[in-house]
Rosetta silent file (secondary structure, phi, psi, omega in degrees, C-alpha in Angstrom):
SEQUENCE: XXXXXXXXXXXXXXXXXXXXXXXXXXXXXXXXXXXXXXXXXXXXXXXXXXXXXXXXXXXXXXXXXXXXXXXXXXXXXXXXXXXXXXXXXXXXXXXXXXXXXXXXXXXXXXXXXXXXXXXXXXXXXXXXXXXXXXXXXXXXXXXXXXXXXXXXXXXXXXXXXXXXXXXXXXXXXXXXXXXXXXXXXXXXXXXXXXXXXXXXXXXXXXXXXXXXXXXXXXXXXXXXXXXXXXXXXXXXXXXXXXXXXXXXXXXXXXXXXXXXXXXXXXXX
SCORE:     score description
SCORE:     0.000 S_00000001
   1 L     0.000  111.025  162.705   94.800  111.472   83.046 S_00000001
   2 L   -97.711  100.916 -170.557   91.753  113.293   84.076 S_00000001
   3 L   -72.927 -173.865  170.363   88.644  111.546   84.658 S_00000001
   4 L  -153.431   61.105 -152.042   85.159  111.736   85.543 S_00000001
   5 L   -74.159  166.343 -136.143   84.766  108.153   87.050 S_00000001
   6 L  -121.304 -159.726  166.205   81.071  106.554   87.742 S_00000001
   7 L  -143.392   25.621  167.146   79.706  104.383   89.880 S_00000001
   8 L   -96.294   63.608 -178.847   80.020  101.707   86.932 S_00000001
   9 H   -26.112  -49.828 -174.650   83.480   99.937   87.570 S_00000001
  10 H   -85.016  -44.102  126.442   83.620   98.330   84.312 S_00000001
  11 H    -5.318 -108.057  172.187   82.794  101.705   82.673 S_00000001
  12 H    -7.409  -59.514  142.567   85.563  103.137   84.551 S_00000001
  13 H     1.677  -86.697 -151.936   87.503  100.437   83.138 S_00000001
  14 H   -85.682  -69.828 -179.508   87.063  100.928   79.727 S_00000001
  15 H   -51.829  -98.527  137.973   88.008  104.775   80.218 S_00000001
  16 H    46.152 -104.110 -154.231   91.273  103.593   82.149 S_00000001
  17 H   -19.802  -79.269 -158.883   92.086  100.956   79.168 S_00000001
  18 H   -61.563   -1.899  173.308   92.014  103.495   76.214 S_00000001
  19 H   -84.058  -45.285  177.203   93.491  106.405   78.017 S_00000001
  20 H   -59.710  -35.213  179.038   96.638  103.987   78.526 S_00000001
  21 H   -65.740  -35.688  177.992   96.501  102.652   75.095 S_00000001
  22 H   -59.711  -49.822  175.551   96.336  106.124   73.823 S_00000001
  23 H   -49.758  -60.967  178.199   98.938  107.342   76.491 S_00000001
  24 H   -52.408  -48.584  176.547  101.273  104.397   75.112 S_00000001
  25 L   -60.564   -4.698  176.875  100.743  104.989   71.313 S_00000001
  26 L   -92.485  -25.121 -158.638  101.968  108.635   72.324 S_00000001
  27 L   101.392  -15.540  148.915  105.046  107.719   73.817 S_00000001
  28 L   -43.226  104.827  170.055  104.414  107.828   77.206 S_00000001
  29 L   -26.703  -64.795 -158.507  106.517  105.893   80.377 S_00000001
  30 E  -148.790  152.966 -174.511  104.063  105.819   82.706 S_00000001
  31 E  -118.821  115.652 -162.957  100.313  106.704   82.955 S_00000001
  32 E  -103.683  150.685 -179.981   98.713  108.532   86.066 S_00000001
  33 E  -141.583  142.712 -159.966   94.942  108.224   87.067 S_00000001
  34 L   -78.115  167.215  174.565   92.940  109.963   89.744 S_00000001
  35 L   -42.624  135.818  168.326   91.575  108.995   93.185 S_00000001
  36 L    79.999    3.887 -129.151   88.630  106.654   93.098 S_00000001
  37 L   -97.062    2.435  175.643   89.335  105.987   89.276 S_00000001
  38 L  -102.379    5.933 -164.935   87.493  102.445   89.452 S_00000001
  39 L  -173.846  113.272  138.309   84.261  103.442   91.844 S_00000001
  40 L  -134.476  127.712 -173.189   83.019  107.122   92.988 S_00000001
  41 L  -153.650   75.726 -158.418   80.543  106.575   94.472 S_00000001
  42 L   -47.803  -32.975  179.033   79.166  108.256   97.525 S_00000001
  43 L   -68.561   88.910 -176.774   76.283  105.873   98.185 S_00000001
  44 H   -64.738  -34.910 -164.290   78.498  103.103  100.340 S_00000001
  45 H   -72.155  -49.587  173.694   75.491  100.324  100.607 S_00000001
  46 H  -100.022   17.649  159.116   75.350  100.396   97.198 S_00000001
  47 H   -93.479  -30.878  179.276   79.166  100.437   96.456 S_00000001
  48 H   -47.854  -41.263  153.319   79.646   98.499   98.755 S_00000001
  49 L   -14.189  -51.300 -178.310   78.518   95.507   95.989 S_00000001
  50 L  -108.652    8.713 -178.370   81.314   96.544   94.333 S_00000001
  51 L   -76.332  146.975  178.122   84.041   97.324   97.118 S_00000001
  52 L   177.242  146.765 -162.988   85.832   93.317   96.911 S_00000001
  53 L   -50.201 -161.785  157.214   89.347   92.537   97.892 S_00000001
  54 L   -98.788  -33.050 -165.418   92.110   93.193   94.849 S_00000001
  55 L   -63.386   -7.590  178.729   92.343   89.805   94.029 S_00000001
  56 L  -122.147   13.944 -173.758   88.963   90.194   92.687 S_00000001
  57 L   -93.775  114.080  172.663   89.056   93.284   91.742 S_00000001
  58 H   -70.710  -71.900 -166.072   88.166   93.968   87.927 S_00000001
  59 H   -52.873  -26.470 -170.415   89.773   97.184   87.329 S_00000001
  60 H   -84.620  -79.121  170.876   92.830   96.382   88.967 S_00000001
  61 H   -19.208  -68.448  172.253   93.003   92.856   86.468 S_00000001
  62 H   -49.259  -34.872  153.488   91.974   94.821   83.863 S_00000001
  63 H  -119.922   28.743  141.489   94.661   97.049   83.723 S_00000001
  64 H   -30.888  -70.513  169.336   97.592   94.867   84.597 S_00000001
  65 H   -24.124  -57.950 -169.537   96.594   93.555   81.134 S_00000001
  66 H   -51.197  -69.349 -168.121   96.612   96.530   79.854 S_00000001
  67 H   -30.829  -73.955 -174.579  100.081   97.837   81.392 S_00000001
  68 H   -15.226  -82.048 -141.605  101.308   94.344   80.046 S_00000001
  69 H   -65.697  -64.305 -154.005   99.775   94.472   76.398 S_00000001
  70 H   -66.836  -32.309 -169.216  100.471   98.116   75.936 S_00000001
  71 L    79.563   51.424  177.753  103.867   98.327   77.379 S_00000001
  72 L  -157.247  166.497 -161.614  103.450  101.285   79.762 S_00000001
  73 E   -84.693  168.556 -172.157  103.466  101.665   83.847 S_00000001
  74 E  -156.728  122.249  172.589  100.440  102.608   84.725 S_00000001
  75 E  -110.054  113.951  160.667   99.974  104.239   88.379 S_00000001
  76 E   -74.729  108.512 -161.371   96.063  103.954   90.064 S_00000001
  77 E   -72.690  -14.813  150.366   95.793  106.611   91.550 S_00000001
  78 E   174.600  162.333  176.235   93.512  104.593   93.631 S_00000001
  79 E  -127.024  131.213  163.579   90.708  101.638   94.009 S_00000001
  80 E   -79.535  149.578 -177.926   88.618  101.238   97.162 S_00000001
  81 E  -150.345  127.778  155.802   89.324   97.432   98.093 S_00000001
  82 E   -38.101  111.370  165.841   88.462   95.419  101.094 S_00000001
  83 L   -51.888 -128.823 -175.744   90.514   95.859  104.026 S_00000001
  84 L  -119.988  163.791 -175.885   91.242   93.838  107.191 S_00000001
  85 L    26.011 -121.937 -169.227   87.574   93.112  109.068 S_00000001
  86 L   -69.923  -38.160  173.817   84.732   95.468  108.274 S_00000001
  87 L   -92.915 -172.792 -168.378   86.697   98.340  106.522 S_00000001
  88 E  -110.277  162.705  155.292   87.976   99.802  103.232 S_00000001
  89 E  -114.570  108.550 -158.287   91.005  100.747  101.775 S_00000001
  90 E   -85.954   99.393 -176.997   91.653  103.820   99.917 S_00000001
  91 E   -92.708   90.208  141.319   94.413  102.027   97.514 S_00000001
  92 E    -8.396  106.030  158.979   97.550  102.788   95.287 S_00000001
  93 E  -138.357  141.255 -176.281   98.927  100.494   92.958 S_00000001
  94 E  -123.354  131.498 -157.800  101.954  101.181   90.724 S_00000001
  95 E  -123.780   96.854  143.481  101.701   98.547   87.541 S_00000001
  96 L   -29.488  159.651 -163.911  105.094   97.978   85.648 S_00000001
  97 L   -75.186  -15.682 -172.654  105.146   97.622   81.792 S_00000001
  98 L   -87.694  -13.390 -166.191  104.896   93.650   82.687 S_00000001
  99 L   109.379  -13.011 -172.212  101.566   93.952   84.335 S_00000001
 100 L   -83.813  161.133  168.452  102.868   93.507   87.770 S_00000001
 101 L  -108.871  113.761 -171.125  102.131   95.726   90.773 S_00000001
 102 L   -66.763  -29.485 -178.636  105.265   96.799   92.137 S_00000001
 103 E  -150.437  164.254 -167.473  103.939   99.009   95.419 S_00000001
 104 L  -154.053  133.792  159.670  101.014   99.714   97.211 S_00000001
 105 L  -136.024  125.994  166.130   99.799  102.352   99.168 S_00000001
 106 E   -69.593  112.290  138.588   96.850  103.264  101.697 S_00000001
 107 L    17.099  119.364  159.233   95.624  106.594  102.273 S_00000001
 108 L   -87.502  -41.172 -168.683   96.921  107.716  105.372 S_00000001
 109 L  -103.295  129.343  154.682   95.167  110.985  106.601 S_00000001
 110 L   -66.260  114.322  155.493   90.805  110.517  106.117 S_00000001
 111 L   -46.987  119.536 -170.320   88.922  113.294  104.671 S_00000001
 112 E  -142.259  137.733 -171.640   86.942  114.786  107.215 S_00000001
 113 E   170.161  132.992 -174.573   85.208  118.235  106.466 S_00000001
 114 E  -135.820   96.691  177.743   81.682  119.600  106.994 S_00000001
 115 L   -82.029  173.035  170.847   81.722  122.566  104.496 S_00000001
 116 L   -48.974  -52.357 -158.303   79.500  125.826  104.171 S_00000001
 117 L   -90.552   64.577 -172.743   77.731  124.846  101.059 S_00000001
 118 L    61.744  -14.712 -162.423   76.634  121.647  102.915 S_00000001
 119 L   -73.490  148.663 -172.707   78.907  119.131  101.845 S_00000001
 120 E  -144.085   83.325  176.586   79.639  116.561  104.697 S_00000001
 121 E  -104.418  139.008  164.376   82.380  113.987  104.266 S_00000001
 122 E  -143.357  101.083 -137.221   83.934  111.228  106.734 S_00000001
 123 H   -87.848  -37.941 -149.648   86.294  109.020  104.891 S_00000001
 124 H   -60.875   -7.197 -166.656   87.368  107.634  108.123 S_00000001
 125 H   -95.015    4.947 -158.004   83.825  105.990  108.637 S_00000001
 126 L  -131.958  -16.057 -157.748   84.188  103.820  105.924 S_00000001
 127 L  -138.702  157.493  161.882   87.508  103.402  105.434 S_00000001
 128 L  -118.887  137.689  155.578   90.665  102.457  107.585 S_00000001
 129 L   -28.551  120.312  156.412   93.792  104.645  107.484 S_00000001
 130 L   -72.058  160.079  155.568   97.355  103.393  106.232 S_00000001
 131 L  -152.571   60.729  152.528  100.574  103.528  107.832 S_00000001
 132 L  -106.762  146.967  158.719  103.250  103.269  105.668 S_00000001
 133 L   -90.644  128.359  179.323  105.495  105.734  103.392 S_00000001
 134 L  -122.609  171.327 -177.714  105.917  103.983  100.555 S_00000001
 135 E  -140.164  177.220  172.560  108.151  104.973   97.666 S_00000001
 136 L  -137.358  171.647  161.762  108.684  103.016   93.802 S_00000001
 137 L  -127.643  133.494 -179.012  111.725  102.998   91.471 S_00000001
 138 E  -123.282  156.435  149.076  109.826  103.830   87.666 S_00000001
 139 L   -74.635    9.289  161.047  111.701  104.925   84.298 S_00000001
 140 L  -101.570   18.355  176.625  110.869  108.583   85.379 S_00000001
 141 E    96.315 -143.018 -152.266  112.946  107.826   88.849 S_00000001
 142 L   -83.541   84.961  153.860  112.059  107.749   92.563 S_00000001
 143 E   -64.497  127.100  175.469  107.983  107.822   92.941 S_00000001
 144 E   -98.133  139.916 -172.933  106.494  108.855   96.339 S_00000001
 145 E  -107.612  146.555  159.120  103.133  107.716   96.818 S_00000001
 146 E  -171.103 -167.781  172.404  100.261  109.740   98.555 S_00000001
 147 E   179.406  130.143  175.778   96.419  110.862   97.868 S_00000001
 148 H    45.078 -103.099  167.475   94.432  113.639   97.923 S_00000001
 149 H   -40.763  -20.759 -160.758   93.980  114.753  101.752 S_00000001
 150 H   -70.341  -32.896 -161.523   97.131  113.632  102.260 S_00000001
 151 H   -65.972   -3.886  170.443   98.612  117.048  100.348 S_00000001
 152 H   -81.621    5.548 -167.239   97.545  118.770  104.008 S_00000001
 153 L  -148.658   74.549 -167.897   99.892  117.418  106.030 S_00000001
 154 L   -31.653  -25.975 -163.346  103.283  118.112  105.621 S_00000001
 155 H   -62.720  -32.965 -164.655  105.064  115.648  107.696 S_00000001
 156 H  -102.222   27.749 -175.481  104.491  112.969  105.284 S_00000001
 157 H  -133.465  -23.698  160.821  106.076  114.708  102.240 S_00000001
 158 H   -72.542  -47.986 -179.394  108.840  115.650  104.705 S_00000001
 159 H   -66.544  -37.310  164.259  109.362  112.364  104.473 S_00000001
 160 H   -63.349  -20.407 -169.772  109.169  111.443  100.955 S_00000001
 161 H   -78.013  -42.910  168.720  111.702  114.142  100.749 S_00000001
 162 H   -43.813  -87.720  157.346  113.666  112.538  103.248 S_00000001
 163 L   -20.359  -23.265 -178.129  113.850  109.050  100.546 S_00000001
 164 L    69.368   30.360 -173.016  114.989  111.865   97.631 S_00000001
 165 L   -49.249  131.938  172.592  111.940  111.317   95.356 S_00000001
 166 L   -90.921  -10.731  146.423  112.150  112.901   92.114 S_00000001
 167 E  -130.890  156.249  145.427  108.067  112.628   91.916 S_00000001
 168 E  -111.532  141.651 -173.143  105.525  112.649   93.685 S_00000001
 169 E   -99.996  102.820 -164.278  102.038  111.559   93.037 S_00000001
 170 E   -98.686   87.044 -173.108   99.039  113.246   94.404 S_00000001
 171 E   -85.098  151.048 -174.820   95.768  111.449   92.838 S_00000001
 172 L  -159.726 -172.338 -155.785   92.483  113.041   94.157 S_00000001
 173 L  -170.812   48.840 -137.926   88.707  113.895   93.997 S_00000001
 174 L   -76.945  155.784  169.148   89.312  117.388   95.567 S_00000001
 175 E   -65.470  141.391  177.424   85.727  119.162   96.482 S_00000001
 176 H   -69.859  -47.091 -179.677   85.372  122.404   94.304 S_00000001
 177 H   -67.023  -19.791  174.118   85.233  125.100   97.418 S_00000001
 178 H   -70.828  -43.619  162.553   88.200  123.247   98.595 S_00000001
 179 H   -85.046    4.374  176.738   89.632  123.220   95.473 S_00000001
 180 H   -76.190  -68.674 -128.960   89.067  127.155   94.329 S_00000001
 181 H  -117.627   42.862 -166.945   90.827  128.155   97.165 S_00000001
 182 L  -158.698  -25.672 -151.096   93.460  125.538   98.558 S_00000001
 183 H   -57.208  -84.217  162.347   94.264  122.954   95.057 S_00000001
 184 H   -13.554  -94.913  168.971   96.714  125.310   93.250 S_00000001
 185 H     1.779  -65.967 -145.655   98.920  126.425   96.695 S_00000001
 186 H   -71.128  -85.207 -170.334   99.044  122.529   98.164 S_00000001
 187 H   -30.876  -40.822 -161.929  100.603  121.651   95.074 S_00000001
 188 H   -85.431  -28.017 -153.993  103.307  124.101   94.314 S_00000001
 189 H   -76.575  -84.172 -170.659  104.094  124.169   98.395 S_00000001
 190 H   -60.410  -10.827  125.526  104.833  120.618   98.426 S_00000001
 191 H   -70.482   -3.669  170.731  106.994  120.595   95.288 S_00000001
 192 H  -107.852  -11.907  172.824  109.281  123.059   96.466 S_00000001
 193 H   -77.840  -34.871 -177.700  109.467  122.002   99.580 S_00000001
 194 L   -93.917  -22.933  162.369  110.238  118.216   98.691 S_00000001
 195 L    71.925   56.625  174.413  112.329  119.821   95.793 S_00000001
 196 L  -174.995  173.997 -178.594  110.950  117.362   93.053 S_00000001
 197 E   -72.093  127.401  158.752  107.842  116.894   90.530 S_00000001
 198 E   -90.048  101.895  176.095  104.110  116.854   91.792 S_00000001
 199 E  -100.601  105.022 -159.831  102.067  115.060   89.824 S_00000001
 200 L  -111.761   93.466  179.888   98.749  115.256   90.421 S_00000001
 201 L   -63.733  174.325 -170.746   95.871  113.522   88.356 S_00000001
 202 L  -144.800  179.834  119.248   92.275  114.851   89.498 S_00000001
 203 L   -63.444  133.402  140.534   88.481  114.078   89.354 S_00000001
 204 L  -162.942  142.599 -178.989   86.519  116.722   87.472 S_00000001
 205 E   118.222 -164.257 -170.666   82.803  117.818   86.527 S_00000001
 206 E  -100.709  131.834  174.304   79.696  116.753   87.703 S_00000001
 207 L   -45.780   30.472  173.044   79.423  112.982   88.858 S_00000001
 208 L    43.796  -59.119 -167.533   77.091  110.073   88.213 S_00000001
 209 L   -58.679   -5.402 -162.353   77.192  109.852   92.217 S_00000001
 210 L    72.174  -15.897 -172.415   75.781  113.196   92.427 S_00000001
 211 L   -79.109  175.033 -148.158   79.079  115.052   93.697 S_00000001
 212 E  -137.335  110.428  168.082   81.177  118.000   92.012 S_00000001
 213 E  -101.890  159.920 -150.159   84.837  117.402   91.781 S_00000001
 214 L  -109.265   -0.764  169.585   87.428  120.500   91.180 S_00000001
 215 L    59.415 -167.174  165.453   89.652  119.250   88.180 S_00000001
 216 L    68.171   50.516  178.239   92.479  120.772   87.513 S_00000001
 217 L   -83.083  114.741 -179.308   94.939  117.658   87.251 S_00000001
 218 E   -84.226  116.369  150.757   98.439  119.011   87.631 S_00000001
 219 E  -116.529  147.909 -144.177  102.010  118.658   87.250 S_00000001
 220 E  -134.592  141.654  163.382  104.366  121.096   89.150 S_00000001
 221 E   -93.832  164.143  161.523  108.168  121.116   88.506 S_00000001
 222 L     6.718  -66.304 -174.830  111.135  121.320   91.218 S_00000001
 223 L  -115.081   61.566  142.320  110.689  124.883   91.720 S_00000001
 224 L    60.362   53.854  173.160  107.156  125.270   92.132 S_00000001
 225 E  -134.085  126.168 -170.790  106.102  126.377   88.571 S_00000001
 226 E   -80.791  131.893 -178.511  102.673  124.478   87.071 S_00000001
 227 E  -129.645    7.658  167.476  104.027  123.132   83.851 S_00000001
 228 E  -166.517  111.972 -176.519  100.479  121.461   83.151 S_00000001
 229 E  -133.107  113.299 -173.207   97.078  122.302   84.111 S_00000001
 230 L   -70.098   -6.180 -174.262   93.905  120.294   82.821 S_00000001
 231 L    76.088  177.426 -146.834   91.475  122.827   83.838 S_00000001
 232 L  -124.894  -13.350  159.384   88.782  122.308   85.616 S_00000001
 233 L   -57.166  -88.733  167.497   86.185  120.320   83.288 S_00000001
 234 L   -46.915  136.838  176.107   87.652  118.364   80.428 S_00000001
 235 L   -98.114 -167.723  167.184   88.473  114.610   80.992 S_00000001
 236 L   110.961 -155.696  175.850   91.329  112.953   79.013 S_00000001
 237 L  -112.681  157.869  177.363   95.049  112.954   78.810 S_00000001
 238 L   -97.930  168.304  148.223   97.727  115.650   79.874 S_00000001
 239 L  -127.338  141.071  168.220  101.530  115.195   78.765 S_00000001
 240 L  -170.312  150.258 -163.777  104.518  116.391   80.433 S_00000001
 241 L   -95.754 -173.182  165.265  108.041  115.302   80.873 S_00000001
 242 L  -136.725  138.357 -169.644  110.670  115.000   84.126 S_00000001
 243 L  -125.860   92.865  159.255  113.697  116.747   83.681 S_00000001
 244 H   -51.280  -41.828  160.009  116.445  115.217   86.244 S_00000001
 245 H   -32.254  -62.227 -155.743  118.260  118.093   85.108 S_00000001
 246 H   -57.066  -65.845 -176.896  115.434  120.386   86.473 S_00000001
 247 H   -46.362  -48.572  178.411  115.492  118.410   90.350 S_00000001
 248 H   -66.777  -57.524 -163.688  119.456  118.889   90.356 S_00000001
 249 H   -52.492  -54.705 -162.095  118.978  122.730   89.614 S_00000001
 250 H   -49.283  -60.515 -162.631  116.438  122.992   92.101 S_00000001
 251 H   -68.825    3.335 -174.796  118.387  120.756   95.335 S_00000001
 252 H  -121.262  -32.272  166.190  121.571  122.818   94.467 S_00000001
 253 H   -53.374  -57.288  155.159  119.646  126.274   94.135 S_00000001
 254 L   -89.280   86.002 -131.298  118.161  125.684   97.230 S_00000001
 255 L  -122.265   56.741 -162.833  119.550  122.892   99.162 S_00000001
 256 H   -74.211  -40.874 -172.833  116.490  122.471  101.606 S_00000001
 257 H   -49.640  -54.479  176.885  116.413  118.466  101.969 S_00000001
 258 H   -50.713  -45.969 -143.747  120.229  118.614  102.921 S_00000001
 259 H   -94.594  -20.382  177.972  119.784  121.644  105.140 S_00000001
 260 L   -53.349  153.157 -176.407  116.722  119.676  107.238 S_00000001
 261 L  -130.184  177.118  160.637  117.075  119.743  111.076 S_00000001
 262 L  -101.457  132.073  174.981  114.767  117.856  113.519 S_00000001
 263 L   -78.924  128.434 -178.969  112.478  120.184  115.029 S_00000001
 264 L   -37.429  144.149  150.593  112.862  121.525  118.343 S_00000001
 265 L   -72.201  104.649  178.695  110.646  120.840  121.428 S_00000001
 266 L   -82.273  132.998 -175.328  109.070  123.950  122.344 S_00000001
 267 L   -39.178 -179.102  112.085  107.416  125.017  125.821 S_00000001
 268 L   -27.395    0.000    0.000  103.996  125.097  126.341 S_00000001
């Protein structure tokens, strides 16, 4: 699902609901949603209003319900939610057809970037890092959890690889010069390398919040071929399947997971 979320939560909502309901009445397992998809909102003092643990969290409640009612999983690609003390949490949650949330994951790596055309982000000042790899069991298989910055840092996708995920989930809010010339790559590199589907939901257009997100919510098969691309604009939903078939061609074509070493310590 690609969105263009607000700085209206219950708004945000609302989009959410009927993209699942739609998503279900299609035939669809499980329903993916981008980074931020309850709150973008750049202004923290006045998000902050609306930052509140999950147990209180309307968008999360709301589409439990949903998952429930409709009868389809529903993955968030994330909610900020009050952390431990002072900070935030850049959140996961994977929602079963019952409503429940089966896993949870924090953000691990913080956006940090002071671009040419001005742009200045520091996730980390606002937010605290996770540090767990988490994984799911779905009716499409093995889910790997991660988000957005996270697709820079290989280590942790070595790891999901490591676990034998047949997807992974990249939800994001990527910046457009970041995404012109980095989006595209990240993705295909870390399905062939993890030898399984990258599913990536996006952000895209221009932003209630004032910011410019890069679109272009993806899914990438086994062997690094885009088998869906949302463009860089348009909200709504994409469809595309997983082919188990596809992951065994790939892990037998290539047999990179098996074939892993630890890496050597090298001088100085």
């Amino acid at each position: 699902m690609q969105m263009n979320s607000g700085i209206d939560p219950d708004a945000n909502a609302t989009v959410i609901v009927d993209g699942a309901r739609r998503a279900a009445d299609k035939g669809a397992a499980i329903l993916f949603t981008p980074e931020m998809c309850g709150l973008l909102d750049q202004d923290r003092r006045r998000a902050a209003g609306n930052v509140v643990a999950e147990e209180r969290n309307h968008v999360l409640s709301t589409v439990r319900h949903t998952a429930r009612d409709a009868g389809i999983w529903i993955v968030l690609g994330s909610l900020a939610v009050k952390g431990e003390g002072q900070r935030w949490a850049n959140r996961t949650f994977v929602i079963d057809d019952q409503g429940q949330v089966v896993a949870r994951y924090d953000k691990i790596h913080m956006f940090e970037a002071a671009l040419d055309n001005g742009e200045r982000w520091s996730e980390a000042s606002a937010y605290q890092p996770g540090e767990r790899v988490v994984t799911a069991e779905t009716p499409a298989g093995r889910l790997g959890l991660s988000i957005c910055y996270d697709v820079r840092f290989p280590a942790l996708y070595d790891a999901l690889g490591r676990r034998e995920c047949d997807m992974i989930a990249i939800p994001s809010a990527f910046t457009r010069p970041t995404g012109r010339d980095h989006w595209h790559v990240l993705q295909r590199a870390r399905a062939i390398e993890s030898s399984c589907y990258v599913v990536s939901a996006a952000q895209a257009g221009e932003h209630e919040d004032g910011r410019a997100t890069f679109g272009h919510s993806m899914v990438v098969d086994p062997w690094g071929e885009i088998i869906l691309d949302m463009g860089g604009e348009e909200t709504g939903l994409g469809f595309a399947e997983i082919d188990p078939d596809a992951i065994l061609r790939a892990r037998r074509q290539v047999p990179s997971l098996a074939n892993r070493r630890g890496t050597p310590t090298f001088p100085a």
